[in-house]
PANULO-498456 format. One record per residue (C-alpha): residue in one letter; x negated, y, z negated; residue number from 1. Coordinates in nm, 3 decimals, decimal comma. Layout:
BEGIN
SITE  rest  east  north  up  nr
SITE  a  X  Y  Z  NUM
...
! end
This chain:
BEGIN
SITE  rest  east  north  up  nr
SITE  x  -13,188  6,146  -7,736  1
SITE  x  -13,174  6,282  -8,058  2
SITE  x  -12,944  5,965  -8,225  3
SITE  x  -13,199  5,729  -8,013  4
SITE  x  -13,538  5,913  -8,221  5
SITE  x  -13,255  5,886  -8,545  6
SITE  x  -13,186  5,521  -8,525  7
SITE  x  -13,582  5,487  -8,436  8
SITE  x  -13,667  5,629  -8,743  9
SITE  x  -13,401  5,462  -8,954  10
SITE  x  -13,540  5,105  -8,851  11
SITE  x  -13,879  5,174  -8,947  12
SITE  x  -13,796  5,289  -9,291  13
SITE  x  -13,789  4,864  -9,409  14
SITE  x  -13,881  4,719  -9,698  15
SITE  x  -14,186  4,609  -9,618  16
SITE  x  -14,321  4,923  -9,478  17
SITE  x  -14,209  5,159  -9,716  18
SITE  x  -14,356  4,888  -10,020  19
SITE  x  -14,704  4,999  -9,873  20
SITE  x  -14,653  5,378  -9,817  21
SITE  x  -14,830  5,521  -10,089  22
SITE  x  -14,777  5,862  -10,248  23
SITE  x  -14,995  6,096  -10,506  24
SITE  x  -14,818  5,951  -10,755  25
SITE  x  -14,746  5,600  -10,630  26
SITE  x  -14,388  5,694  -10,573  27
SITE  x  -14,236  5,536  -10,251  28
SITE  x  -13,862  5,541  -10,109  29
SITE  x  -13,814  5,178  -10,142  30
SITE  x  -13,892  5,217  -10,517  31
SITE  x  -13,723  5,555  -10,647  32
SITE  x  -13,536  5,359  -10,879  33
SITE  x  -13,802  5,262  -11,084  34
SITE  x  -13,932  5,601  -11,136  35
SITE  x  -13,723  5,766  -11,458  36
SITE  x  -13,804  6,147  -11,543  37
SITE  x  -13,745  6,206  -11,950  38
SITE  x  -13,562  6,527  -11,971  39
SITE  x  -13,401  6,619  -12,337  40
SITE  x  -13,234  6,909  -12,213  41
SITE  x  -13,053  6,745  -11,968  42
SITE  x  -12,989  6,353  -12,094  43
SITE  x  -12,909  6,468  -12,456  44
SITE  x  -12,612  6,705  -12,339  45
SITE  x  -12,458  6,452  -12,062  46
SITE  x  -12,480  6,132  -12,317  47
SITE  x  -12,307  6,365  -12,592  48
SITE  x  -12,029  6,421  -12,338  49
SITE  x  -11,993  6,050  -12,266  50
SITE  x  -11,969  5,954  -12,628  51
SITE  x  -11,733  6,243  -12,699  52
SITE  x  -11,498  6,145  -12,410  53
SITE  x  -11,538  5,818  -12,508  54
SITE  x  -11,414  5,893  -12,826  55
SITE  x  -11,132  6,103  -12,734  56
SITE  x  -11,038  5,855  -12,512  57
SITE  x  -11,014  5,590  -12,852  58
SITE  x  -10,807  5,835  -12,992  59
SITE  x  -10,542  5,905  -12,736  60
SITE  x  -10,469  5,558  -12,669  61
SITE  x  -10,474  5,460  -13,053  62
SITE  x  -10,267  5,737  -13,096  63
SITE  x  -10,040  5,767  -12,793  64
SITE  x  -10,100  5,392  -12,629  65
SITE  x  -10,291  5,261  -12,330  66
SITE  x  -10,078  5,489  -12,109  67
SITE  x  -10,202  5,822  -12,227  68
SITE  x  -10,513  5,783  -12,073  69
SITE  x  -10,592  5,515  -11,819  70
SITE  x  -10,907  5,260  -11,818  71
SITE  x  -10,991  5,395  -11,490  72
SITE  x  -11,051  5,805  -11,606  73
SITE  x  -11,326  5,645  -11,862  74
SITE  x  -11,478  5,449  -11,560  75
SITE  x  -11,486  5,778  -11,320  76
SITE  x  -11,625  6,001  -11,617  77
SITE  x  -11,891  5,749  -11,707  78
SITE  x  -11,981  5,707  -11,324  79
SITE  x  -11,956  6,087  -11,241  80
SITE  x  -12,214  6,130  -11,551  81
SITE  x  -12,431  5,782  -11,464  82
SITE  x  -12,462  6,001  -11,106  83
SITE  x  -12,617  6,357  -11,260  84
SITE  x  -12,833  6,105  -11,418  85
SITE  x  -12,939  5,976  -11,090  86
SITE  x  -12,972  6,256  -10,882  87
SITE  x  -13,168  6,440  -11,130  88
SITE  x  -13,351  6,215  -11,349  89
SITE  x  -13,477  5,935  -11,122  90
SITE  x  -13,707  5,934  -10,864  91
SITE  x  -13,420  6,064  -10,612  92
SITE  x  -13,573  6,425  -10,784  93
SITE  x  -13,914  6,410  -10,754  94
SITE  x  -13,898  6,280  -10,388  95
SITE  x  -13,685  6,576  -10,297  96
SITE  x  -14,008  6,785  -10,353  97
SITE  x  -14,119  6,567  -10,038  98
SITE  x  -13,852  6,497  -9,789  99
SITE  x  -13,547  6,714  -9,772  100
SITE  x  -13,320  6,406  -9,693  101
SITE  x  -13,384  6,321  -10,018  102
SITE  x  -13,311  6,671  -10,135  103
SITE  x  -13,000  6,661  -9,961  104
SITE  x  -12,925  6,285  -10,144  105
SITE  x  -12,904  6,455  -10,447  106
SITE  x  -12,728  6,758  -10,339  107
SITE  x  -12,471  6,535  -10,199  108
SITE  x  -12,444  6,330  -10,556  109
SITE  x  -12,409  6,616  -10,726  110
SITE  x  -12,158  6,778  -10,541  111
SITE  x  -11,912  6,536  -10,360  112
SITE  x  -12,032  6,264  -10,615  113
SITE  x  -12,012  6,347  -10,957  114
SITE  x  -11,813  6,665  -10,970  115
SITE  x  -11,433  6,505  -10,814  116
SITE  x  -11,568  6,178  -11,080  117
SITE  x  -11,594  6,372  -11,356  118
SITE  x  -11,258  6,584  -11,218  119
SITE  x  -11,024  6,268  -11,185  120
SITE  x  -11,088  6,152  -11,568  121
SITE  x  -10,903  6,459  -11,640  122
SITE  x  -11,188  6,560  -11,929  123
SITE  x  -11,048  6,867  -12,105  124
SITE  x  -10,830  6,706  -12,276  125
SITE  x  -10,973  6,409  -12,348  126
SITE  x  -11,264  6,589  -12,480  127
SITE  x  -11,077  6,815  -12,689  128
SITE  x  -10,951  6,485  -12,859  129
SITE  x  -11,298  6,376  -12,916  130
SITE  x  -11,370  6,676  -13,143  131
SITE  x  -11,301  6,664  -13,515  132
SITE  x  -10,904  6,770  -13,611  133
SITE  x  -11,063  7,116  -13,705  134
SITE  x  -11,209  7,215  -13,394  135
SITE  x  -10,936  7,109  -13,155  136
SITE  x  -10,698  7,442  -13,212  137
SITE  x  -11,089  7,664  -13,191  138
SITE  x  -11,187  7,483  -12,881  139
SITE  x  -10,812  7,539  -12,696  140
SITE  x  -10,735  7,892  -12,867  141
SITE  x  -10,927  8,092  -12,544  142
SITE  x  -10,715  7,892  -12,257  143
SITE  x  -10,372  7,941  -12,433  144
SITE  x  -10,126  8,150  -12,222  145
SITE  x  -10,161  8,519  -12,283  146
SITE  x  -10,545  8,475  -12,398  147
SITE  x  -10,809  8,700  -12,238  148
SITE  x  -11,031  8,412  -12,130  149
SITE  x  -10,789  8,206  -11,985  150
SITE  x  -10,644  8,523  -11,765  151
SITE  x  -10,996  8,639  -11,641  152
SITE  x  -11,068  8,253  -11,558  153
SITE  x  -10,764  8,266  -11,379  154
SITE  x  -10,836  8,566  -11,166  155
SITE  x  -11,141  8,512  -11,095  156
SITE  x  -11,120  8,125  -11,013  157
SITE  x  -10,818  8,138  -10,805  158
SITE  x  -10,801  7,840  -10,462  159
SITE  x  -10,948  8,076  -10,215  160
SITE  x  -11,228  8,219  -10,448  161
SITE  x  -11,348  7,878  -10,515  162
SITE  x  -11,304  7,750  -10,155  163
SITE  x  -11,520  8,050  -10,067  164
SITE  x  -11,784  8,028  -10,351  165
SITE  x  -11,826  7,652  -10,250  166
SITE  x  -11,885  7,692  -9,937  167
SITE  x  -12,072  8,048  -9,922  168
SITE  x  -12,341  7,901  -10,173  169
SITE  x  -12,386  7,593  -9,997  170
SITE  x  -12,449  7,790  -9,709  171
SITE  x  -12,673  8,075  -9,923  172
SITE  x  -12,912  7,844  -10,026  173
SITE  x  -12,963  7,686  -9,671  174
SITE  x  -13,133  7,978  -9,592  175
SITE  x  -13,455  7,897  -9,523  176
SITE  x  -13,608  8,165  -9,768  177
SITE  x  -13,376  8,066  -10,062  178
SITE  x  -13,464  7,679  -9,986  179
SITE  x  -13,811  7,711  -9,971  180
SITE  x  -13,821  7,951  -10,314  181
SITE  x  -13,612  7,667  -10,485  182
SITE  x  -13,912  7,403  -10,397  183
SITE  x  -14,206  7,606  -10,521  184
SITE  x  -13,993  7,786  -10,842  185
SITE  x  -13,865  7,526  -11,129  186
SITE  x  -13,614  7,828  -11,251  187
SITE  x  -13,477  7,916  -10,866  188
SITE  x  -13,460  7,547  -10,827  189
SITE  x  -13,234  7,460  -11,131  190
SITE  x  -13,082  7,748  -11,060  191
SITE  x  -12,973  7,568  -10,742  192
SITE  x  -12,845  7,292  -10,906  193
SITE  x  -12,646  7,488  -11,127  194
SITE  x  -12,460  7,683  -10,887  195
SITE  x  -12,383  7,382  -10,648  196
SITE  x  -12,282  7,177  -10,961  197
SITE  x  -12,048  7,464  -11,062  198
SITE  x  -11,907  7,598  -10,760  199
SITE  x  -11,842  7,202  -10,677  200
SITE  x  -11,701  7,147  -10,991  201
SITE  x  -11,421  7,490  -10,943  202
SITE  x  -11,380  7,348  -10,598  203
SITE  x  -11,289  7,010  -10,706  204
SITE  x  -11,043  7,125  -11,011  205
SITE  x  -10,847  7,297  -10,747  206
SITE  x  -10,850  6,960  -10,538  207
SITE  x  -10,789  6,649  -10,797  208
SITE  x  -10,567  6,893  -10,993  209
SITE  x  -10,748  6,902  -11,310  210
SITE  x  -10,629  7,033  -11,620  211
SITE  x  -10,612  7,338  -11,689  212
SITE  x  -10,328  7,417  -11,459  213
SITE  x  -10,394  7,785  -11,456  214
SITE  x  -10,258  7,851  -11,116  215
SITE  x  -9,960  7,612  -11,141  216
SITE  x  -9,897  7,304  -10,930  217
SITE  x  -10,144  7,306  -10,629  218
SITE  x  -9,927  7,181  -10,314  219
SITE  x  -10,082  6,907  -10,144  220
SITE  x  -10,107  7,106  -9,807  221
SITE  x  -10,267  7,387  -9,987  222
SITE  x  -10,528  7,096  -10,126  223
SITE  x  -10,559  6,945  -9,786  224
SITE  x  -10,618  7,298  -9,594  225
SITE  x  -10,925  7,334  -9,831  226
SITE  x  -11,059  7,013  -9,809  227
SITE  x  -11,021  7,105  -9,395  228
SITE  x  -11,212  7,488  -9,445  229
SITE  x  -11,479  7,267  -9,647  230
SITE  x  -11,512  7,007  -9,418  231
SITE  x  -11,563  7,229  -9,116  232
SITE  x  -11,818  7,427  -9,301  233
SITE  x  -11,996  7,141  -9,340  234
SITE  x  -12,011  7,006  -9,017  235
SITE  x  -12,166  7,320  -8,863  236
SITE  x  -12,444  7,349  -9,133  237
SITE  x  -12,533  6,974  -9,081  238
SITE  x  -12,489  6,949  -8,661  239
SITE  x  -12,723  7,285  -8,655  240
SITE  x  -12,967  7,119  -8,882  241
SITE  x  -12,959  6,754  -8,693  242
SITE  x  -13,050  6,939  -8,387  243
SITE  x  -13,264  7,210  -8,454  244
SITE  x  -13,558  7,232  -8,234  245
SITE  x  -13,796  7,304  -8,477  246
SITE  x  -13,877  7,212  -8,820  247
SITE  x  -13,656  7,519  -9,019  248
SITE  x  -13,804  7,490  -9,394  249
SITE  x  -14,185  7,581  -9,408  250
SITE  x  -14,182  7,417  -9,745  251
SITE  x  -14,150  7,089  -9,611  252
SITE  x  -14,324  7,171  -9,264  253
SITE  x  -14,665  7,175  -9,501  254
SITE  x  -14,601  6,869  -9,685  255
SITE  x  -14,868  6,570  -9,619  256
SITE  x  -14,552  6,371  -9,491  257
SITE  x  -14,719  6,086  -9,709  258
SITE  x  -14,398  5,867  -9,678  259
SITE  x  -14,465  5,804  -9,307  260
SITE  x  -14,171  6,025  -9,175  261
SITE  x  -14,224  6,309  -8,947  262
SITE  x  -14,092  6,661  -9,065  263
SITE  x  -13,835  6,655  -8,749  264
SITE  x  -13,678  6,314  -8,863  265
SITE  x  -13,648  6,408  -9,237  266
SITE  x  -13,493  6,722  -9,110  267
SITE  x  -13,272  6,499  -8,886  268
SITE  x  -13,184  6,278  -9,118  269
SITE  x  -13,131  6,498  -9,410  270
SITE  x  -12,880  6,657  -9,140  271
SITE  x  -12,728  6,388  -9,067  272
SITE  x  -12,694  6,278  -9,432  273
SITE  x  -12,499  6,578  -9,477  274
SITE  x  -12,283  6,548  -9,166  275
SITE  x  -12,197  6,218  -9,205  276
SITE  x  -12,145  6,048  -9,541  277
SITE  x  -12,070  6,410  -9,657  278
SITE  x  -11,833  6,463  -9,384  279
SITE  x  -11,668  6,107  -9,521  280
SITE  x  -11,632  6,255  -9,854  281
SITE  x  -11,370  6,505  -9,773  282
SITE  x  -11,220  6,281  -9,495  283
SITE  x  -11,177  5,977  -9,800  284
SITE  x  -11,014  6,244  -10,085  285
SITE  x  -10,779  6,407  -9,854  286
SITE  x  -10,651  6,045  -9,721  287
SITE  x  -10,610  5,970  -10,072  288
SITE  x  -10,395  6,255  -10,114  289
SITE  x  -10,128  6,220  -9,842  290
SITE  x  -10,153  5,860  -10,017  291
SITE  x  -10,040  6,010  -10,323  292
SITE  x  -9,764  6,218  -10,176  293
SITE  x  -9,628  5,928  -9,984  294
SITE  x  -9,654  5,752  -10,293  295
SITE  x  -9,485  5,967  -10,520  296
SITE  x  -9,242  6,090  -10,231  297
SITE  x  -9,135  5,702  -10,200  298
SITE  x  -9,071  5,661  -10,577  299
SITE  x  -8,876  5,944  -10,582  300
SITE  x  -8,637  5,819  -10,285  301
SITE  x  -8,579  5,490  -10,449  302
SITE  x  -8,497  5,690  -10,769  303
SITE  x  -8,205  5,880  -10,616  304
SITE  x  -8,091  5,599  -10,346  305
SITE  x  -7,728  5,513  -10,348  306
SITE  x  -7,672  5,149  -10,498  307
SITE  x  -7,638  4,870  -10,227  308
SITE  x  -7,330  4,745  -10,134  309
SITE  x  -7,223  4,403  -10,088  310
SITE  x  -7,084  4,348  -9,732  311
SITE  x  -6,926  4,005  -9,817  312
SITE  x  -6,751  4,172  -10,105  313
SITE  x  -6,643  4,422  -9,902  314
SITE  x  -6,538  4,161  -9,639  315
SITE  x  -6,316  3,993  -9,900  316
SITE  x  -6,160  4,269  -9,993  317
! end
């Protein structure tokens, strides 16, 4: 019943329709791309970090060749940054204030989106070899083995702490109070952002295997055992919010619903948003890390194999 009213709603969100569903300020789902909020304090930071792993990128591969960094890390950082851009910048943001399955759109870019992007480009050390000559020793001297920084990083953003940050927050700001307060409060709402960003970002480091290496290698079972806790998590939270009886965030419960969807179908939807292409997510990184293994695990057999012998030599013989 509930996937029939789901699928229901899902058909009537068209083109057409949406084209002629009007808002207060004329912004509709079928056109949140063309809506672009100008934010300084957020574009000018993320641009300077493209054009300083951009540059560090030049450098490596002038310096070191085309295999010290691959083509493929600058694609992933410039798509992980194109996708904060996105989720917070276009109209993705504004119609968050108005439907919490677009809320939970940009929750899921941020997190499962542009966090493991930005992760798999490998940035610190790429951007370390963006900065001038002078600043590279400043900018490593506080993650160097023995230094303060990088030993109270380490403690305190160990596998399990992150697993559990990741997924308690996620789960914090669910709360219907919290939720609601990050709607009506510009502060409590970046400060949403900010913590899902960040706790995604520790998360990820410990998954893609980032540098820094603070805590050594990462097995791959380790990697795939959080990716399971994480996944699980997230399947609960998003199966009790499909089905939930009644509409659970007052905040959008008062909205005009000018976009033509009930409150119980955003609410189902935004659930399933999370359940489902969020669910894919962790299902997609941890099959491409038993790809890995058995990648790395087959190069390594043909490495040590014995040589083949000849059986007509032998024959001969």
């Amino acid at each position: 019943m509930a996937f029939g009213s789901l699928n229901r709603t899902l058909d009537g969100l068209s083109e057409p329709v949406l084209a002629h569903v009007g808002t207060s300020h004329g912004l509709t789902l079928a056109r949140w791309w063309a809506h672009w909020e100008l934010r300084p304090e957020l574009l000018v930071p993320v641009l300077g970090l493209g054009l300083l792993y951009g540059l560090g990128w030049w450098r490596l591969r002038r310096r070191s060749g085309a295999d010290a960094v691959s083509a493929w890390r600058l694609t992933a950082y410039g798509l992980g940054l194109g996708l904060i851009l996105v989720a917070l910048l276009s109209g993705i943001d504004a119609l968050g204030e108005q439907l919490f399955l677009m809320h939970m759109v940009q929750h899921l870019l941020l997190m499962m989106g542009a966090a493991p992007l930005l992760l798999l480009a490998n940035p610190l050390p790429v951007l370390v070899w963006g900065l001038p000559a002078r600043l590279r020793r400043a900018a490593t001297r506080p993650l160097r083995r023995g230094a303060a920084p990088r030993r109270l990083l380490a403690a305190l953003a160990t596998p399990q702490v992150s697993l559990v940050a990741y997924i308690g927050l996620f789960w914090l700001w669910h709360v219907p109070a919290a939720y609601d307060a990050a709607l009506t409060q510009p502060l409590v709402h970046d400060l949403e952002h900010v913590s899902f960003f960040g706790t995604a970002m520790l998360f990820w480091w410990h998954v893609v295997g980032a540098a820094p290496r603070l805590h050594g290698a990462v097995t791959v079972s380790r990697r795939l055992v959080m990716l399971l806790v994480a996944f699980a998590f997230n399947e609960i939270l998003a199966v009790a919010i499909s089905f939930a009886a009644a509409p659970i965030y007052p905040y959008y419960a008062a909205q005009a619903r000018s976009q033509g969807i009930s409150v119980m179908d955003d609410q189902m939807i935004g659930g399933a948003i999370m359940w489902i292409p969020g669910g894919m997510m962790y299902g997609l990184a941890a099959i491409l890390l038993i790809a890995g293994m058995l990648d790395r695990e087959s190069r390594a057999a043909r490495a040590i194999a014995p040589p083949t012998v000849d059986a007509s030599a032998v024959a001969r013989v």
